[in-house]
N, C-alpha and C positions, 0 to 999 in steps of 0.2 A: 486809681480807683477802678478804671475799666479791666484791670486782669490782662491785653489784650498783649499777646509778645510782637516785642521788639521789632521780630523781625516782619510781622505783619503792619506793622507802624512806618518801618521803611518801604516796603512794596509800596503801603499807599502815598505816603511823598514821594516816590518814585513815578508813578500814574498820575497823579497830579500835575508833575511838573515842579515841583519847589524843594528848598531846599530845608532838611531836617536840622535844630540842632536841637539835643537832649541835653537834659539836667537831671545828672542822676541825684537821687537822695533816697538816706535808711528807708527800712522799709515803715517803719511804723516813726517818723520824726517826730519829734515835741514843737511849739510853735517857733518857737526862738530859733531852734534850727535849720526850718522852715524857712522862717522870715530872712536869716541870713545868707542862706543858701541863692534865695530869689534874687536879692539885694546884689548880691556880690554880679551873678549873672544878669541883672537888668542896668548894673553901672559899666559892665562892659559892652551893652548892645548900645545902649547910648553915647560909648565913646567911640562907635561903631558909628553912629551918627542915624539911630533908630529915636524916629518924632515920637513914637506912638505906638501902641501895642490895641490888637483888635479880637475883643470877648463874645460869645455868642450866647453870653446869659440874656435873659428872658424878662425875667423881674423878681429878683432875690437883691433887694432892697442892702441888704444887711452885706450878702459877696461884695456887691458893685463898688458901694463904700469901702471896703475892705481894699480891692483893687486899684481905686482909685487915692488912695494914703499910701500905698507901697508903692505906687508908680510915683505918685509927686515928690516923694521924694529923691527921686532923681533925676525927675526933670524930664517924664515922658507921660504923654494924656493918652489913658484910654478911648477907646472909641466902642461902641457897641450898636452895631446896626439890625439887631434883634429887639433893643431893648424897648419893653412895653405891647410888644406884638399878641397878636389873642395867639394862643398854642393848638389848635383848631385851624386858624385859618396856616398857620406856618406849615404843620403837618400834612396838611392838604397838598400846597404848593410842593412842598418835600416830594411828594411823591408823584404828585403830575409831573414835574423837572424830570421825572426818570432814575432816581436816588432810588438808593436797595442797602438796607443797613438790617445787622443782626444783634439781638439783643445778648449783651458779653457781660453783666452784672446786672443782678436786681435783690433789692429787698428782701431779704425770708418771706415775707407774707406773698410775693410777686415768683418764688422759685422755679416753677414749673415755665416760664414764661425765658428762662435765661437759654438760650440754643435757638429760640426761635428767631424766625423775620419778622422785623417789625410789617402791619400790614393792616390796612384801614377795619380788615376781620377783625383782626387781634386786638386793637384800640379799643372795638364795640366790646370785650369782655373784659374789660379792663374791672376792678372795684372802682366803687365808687371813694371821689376824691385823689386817685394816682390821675397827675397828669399827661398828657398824651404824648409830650416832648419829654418826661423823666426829668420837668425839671424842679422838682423838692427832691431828687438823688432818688427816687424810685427807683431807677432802671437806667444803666449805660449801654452805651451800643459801639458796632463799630461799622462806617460806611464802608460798603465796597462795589459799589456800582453809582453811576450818575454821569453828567454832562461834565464833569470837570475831570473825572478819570479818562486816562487815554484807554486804559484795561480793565477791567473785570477784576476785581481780586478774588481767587478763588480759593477755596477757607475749606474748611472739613470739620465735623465737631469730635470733639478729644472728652478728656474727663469734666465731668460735674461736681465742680466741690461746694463746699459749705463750708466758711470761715466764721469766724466768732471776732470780733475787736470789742475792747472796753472802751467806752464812752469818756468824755474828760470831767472828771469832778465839777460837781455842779456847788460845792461847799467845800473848797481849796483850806478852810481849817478842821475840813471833820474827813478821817476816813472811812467814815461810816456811808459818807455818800459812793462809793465804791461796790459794788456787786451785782448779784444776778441780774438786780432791777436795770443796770447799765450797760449790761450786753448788747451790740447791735448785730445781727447777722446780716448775711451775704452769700446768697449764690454765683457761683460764678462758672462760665461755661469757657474751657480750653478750648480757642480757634486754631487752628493749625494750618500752618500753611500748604498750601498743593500747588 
């Protein structure tokens, strides 16, 4: 969902210090192939001898359960040491630590906001009801600076597009529920490596 390449995704597990593995899947899945996709790759971390997998959701009541039914069954517990925290006070800490992250997807109503750094300025003009950490899917980011990178990642901004996805039927017997009304847009801002 973040847009962010690939190859920007490796510098930063590279600066971190840990190691990458990806999952690739189509670009637009349906859930089932989704679900299987995960499934297939979380029964081999666990034969891998992985207890536990750790989320940095916030309070999406509705993900967590979600997450927490595809990991049991195969026999590994989430953990989530975010969860329940005010977004306020997180965001704060975020930034006293020395963290520097740039916003790489946001909402149509949020567009003009995708290219920039995230920054206690930019929070104060936020609309009312987008949260501060993006987390109802307002707005993705990508970090590249803080205490846990050994380097800098240094980024460049590329094109600004505008993408359209259809929403998933809300009345799975009527195709009527299907159209304009179910468009979600997306700005999304090309980082580029330097």
């Amino acid at each position: 969902m973040h847009g962010v390449r690939v190859e920007l995704l490796i510098r930063q597990a590279e600066s971190i210090g840990i190691p990458l593995y990806q999952i690739r899947l189509p670009e637009m899945p349906d859930m089932e192939t989704y679900d299987n996709t995960m499934r297939r790759h979380l029964e081999f971390f666990k034969e891998e001898g992985i207890t536990h997998s750790i989320f940095g959701d916030i309070f999406l009541e509705d993900l967590k359960q979600y997450r927490d039914e595809r990991l049991a069954e195969v026999g590994i517990t989430g953990i989530y040491p975010l969860w329940k925290r005010d977004t306020r006070e997180l965001i704060s800490e975020f930034f006293s630590l020395g963290f520097r992250t740039v916003i790489a997807c946001t909402q149509e109503h949020l567009g003009p906001m995708a290219g920039q750094e995230l920054s206690p300025e930019l929070i104060e003009t936020f609309p009312p009801g987008v949260d501060v950490c993006g987390e109802n899917g307002e707005f993705h980011t990508f970090a590249y600076k803080g205490p846990i990178f050994k380097n800098e990642i240094k980024y460049g901004l590329g094109e600004k597009v505008f993408k359209t996805y259809t929403a998933p039927k809300t009345n799975s017997n009527s195709d009527d529920s299907i159209g304009d009304n179910n468009l979600s847009g997306f700005w999304y801002q090309d980082l580029i490596s330097v």
